[in-house]
C-alpha atoms as an extended CHARMM CRD file, in Angstrom:
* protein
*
       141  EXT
         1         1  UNK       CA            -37.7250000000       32.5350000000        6.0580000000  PROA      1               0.0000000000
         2         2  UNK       CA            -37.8900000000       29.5640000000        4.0340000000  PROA      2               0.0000000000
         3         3  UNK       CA            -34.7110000000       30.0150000000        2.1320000000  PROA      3               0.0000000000
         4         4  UNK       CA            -33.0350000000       30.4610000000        5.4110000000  PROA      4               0.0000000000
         5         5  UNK       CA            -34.4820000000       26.8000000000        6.5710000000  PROA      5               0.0000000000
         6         6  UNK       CA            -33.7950000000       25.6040000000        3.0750000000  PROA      6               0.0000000000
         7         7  UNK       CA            -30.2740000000       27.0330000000        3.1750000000  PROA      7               0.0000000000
         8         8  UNK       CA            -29.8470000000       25.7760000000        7.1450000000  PROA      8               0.0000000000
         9         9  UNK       CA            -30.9390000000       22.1490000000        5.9950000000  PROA      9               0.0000000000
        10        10  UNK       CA            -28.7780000000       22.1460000000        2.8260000000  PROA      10              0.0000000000
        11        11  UNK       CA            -25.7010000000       23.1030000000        5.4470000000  PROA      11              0.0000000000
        12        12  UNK       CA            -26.9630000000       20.4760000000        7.4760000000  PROA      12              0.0000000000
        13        13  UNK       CA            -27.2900000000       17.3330000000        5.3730000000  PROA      13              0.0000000000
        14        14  UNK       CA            -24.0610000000       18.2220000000        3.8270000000  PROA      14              0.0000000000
        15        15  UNK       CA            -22.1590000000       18.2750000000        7.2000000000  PROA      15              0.0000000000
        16        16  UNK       CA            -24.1150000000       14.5830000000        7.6050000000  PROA      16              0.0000000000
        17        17  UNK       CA            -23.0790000000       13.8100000000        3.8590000000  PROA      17              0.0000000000
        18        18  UNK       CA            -18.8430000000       15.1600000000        4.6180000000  PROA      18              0.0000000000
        19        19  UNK       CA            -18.5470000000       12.7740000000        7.9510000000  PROA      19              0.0000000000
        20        20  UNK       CA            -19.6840000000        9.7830000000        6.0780000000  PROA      20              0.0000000000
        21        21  UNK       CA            -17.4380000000       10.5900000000        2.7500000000  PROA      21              0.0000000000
        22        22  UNK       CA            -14.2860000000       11.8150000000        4.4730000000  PROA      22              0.0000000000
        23        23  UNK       CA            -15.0590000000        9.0720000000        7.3450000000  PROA      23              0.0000000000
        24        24  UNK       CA            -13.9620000000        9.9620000000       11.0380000000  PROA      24              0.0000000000
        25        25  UNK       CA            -11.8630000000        7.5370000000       13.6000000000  PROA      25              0.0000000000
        26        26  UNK       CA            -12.8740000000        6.3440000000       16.3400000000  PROA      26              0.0000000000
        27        27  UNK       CA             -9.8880000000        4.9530000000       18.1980000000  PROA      27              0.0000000000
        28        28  UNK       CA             -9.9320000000        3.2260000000       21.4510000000  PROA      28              0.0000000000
        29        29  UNK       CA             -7.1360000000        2.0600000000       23.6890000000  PROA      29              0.0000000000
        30        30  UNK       CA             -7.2440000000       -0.5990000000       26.0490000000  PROA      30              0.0000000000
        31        31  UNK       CA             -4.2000000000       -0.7920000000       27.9670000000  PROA      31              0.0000000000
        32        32  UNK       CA             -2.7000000000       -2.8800000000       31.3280000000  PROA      32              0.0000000000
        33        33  UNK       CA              0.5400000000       -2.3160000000       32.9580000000  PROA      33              0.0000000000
        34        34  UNK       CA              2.9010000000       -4.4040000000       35.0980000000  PROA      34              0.0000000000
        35        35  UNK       CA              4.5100000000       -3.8730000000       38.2980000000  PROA      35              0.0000000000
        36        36  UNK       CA              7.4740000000       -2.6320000000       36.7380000000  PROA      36              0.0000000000
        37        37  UNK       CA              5.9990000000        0.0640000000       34.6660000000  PROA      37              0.0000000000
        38        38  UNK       CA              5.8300000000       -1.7270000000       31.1430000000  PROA      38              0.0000000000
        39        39  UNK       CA              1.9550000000       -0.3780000000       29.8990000000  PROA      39              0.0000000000
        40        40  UNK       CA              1.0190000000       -2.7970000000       26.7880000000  PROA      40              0.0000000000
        41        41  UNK       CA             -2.1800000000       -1.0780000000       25.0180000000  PROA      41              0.0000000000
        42        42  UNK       CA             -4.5860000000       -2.7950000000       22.0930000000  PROA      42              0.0000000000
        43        43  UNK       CA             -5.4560000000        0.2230000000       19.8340000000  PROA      43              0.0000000000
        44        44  UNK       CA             -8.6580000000       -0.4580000000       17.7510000000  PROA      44              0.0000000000
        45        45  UNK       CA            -10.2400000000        1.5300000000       15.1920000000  PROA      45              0.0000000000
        46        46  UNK       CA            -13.8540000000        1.1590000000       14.5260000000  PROA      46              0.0000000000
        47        47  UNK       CA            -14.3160000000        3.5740000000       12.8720000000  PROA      47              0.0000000000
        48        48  UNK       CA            -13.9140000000        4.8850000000        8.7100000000  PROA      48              0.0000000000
        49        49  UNK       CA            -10.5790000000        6.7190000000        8.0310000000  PROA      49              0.0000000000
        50        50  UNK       CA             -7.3090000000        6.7730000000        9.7110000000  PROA      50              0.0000000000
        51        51  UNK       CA             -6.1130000000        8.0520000000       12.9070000000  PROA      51              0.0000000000
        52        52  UNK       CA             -4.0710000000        7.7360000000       16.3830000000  PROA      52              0.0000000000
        53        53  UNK       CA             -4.6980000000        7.9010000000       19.9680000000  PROA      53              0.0000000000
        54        54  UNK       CA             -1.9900000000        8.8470000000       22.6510000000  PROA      54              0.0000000000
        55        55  UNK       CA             -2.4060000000        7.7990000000       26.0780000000  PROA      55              0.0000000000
        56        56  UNK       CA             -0.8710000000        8.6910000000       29.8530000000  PROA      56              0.0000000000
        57        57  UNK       CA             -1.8470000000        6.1490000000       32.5270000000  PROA      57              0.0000000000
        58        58  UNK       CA             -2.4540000000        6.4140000000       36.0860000000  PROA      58              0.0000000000
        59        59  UNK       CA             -2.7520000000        4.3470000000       38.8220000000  PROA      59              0.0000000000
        60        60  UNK       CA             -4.6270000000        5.5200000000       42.1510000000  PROA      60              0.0000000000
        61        61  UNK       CA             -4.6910000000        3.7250000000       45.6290000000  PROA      61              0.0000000000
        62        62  UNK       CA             -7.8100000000        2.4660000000       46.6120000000  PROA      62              0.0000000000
        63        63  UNK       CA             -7.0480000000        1.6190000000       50.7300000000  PROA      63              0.0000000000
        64        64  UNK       CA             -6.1840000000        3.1750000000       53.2870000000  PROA      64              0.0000000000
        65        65  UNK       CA             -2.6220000000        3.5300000000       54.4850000000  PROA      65              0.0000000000
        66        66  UNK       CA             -2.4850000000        0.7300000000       56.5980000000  PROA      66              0.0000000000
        67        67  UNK       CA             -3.0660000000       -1.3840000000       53.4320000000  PROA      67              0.0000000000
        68        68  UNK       CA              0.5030000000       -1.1660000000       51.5180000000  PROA      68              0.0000000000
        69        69  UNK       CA              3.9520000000       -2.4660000000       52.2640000000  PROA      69              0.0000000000
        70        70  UNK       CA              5.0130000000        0.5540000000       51.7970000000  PROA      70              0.0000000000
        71        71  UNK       CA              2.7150000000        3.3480000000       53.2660000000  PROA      71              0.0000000000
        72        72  UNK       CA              5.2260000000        6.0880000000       53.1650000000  PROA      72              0.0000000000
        73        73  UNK       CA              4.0310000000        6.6480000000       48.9870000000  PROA      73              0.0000000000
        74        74  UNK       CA              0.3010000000        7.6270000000       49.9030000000  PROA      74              0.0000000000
        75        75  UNK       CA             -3.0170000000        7.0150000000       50.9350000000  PROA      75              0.0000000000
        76        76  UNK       CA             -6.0230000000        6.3310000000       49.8150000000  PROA      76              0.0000000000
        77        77  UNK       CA             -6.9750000000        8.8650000000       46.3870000000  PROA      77              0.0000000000
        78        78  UNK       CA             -3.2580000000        9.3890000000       45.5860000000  PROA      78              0.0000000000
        79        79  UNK       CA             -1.9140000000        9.2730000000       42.2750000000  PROA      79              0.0000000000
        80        80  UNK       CA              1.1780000000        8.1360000000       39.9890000000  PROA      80              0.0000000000
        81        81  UNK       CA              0.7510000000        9.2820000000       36.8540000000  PROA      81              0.0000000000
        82        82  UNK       CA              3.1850000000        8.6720000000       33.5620000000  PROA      82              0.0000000000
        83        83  UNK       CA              6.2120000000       10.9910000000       32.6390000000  PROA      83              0.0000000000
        84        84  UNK       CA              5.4770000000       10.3220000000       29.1160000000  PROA      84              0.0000000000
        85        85  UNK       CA              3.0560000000        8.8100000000       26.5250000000  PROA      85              0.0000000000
        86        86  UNK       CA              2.3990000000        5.9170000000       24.6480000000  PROA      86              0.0000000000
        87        87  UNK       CA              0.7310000000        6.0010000000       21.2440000000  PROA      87              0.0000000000
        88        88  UNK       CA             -0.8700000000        4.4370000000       18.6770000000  PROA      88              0.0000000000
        89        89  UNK       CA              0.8220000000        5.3130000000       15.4940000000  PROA      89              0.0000000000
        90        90  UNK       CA             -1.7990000000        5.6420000000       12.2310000000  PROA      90              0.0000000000
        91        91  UNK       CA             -3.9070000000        3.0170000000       12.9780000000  PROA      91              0.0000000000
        92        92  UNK       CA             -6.3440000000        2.4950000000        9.9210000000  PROA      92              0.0000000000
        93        93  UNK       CA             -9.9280000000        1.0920000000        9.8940000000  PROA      93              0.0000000000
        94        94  UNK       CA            -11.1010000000       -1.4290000000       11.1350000000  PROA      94              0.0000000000
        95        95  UNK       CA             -7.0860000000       -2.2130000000       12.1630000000  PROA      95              0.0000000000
        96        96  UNK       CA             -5.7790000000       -3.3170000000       15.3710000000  PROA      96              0.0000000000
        97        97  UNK       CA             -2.3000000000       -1.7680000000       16.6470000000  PROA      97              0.0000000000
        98        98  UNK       CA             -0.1200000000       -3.3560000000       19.7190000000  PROA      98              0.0000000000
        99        99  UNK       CA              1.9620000000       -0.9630000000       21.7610000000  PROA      99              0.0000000000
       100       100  UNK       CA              4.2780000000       -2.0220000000       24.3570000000  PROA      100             0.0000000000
       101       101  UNK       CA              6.5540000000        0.6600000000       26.5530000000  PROA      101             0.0000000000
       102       102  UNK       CA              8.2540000000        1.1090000000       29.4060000000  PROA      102             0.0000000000
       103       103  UNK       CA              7.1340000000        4.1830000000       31.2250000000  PROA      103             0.0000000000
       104       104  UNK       CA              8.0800000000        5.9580000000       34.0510000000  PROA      104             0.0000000000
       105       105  UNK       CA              5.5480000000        6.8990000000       36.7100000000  PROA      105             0.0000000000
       106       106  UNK       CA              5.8350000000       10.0100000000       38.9700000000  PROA      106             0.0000000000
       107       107  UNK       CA              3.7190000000       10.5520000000       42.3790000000  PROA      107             0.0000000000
       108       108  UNK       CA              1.8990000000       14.5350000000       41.4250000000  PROA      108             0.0000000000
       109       109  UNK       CA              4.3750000000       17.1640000000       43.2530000000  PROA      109             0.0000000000
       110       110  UNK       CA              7.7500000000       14.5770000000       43.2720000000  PROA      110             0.0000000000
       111       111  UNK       CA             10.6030000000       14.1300000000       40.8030000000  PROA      111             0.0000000000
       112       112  UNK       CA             11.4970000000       10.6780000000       41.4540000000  PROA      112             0.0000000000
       113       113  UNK       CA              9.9460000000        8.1690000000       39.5880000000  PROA      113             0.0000000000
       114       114  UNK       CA              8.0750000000        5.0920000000       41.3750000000  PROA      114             0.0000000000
       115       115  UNK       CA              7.5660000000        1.4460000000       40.3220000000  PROA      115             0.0000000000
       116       116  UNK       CA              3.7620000000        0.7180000000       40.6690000000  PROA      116             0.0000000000
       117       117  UNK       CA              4.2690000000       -2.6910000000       42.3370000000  PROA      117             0.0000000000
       118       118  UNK       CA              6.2570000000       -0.5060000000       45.0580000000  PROA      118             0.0000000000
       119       119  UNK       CA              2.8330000000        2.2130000000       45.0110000000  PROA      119             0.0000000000
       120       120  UNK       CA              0.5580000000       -0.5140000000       45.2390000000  PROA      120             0.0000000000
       121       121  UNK       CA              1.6600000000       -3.5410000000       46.9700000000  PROA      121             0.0000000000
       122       122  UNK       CA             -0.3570000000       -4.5080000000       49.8890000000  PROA      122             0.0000000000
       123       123  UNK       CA              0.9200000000       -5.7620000000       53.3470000000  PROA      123             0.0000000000
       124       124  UNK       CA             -0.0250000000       -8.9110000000       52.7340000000  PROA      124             0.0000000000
       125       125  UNK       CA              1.7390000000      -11.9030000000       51.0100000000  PROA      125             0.0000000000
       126       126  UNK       CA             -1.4060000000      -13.5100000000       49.6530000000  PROA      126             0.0000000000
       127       127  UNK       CA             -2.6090000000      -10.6790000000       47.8460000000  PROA      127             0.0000000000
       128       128  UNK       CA             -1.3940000000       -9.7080000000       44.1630000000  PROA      128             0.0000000000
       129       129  UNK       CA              0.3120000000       -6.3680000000       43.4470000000  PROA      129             0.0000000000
       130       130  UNK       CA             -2.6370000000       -4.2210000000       42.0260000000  PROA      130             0.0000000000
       131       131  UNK       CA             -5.2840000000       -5.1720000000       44.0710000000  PROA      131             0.0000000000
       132       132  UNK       CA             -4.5420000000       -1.5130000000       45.8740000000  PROA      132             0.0000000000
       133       133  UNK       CA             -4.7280000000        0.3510000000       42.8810000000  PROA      133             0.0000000000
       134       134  UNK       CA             -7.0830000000        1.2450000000       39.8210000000  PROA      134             0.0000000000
       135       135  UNK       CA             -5.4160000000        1.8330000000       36.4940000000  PROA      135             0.0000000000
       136       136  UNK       CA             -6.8850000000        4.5300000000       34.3640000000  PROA      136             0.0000000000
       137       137  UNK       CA             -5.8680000000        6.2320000000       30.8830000000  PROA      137             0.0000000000
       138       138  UNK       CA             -6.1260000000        9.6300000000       29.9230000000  PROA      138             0.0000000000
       139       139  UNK       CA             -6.3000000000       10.8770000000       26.1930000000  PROA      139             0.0000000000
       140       140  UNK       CA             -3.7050000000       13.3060000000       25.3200000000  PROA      140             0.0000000000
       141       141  UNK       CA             -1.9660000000       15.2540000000       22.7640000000  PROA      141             0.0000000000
């Protein structure tokens, strides 16, 4: 019993020991997108060795129909997602990476790509573009 504990904590510690030597990345992506489909992300590494991050991004409507100029592209919980991906390249430690891409965005089920000021645009003049929407990211492949 106790050289199966020893042998357990001796596997354990060097686990421990082989994350802090070989390092890991920890990569985050904060991204924005403009009305024309253009997503610009800020890759940042905080963490000890190399790595990359790939992103899709979404925006969802937040209103009701009645809310957008033009209501025939969904209701409220509906989705455009990206065709594509954009990514970070090797980013190393402590390193900060700009992306910038134009992206097409598809409505789930459709083939034809939509603009996301045309998928979120409200009704109303006074009101900016996105307020109908939240953007999210999704890590991918």
């Amino acid at each position: 019993m106790k050289k199966l504990l020893l042998t357990i904590s001796i596997s354990s510690f060097m686990l421990v020991s082989c994350d802090a030597v070989l390092g890991k990345p920890e990569i985050d992506g904060d991204c924005s997108v403009n009305g024309a489909g253009t997503v610009s992300c800020t890759f940042r590494n905080d963490g000890n060795a190399k790595g990359s991050l790939c992103l899709k991004a979404s925006l969802t409507k937040t209103r009701d129909k009645s809310y957008y100029k033009w209501s025939w592209y969904g209701d409220n919980g509906d989705s455009i997602i990206t065709q594509g991906k954009i990514c970070s390249g090797l980013v190393e430690p402590s390193d900060v990476k700009e992306r910038k891409q134009f992206m097409s965005f598809l409505k789930i089920g459709e083939l034809s790509p939509t603009d996301p000021v045309d998928f979120c645009d409200s009704n109303n003049d006074y009101f900016d573009w996105y307020n109908g929407c939240s953007f999210n990211t999704i890590e991918v492949d």
